[in-house]
C-alpha positions in Angstrom: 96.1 40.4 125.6 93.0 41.7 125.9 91.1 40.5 122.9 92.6 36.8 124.1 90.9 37.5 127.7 87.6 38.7 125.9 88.0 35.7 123.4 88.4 33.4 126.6 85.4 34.5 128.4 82.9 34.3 125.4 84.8 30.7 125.0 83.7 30.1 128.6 80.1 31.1 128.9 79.4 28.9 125.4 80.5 26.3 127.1 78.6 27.0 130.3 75.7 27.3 128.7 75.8 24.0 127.2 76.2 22.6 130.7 73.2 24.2 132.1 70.9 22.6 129.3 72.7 19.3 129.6 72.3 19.6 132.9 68.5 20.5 133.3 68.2 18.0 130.1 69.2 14.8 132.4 71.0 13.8 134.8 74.8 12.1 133.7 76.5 9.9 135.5 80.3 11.2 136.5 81.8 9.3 133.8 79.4 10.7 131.7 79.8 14.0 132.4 83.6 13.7 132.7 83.4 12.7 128.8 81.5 15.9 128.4 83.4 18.3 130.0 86.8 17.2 128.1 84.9 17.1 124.8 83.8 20.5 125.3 87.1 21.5 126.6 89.0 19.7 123.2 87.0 21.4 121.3 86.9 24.9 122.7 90.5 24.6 122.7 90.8 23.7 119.3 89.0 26.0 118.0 91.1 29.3 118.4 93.8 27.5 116.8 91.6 26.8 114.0 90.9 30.5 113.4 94.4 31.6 113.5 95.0 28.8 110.8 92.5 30.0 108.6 93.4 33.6 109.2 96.9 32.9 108.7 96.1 31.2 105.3 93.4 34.2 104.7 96.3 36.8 105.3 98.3 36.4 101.9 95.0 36.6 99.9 93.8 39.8 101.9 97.3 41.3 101.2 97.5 40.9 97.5 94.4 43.2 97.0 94.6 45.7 100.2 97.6 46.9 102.2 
């Protein structure tokens, strides 16, 4: 539980820092920024599932040489 609240908050401030230099970059219209904020919030919730995946796939090549 822990690891997924540390994994959330590093998730969080990537994304936040994004926003600030897309923010100070130009100034979006809402529609615009709306398109951000769910590509960013796709993506960042994508990509833990993507890491499981790959550890998942990872796991019965790591247990074949190491228990």
């Amino acid at each position: 539980m822990t690891a997924a609240l540390f994994l959330a908050f590093a998730l969080a401030m990537d994304a936040f820092a994004v926003a600030l230099t897309q923010g100070a970059r130009f100034r979006p219209g809402w529609r615009h920024a709306a398109a951000i904020a769910v590509a960013f919030g796709v993506f960042q919730g994508v990509m833990p599932i993507i890491g499981w995946g790959i550890g998942t796939v990872a796991q019965g090549y790591m247990e074949a040489v190491d228990h």
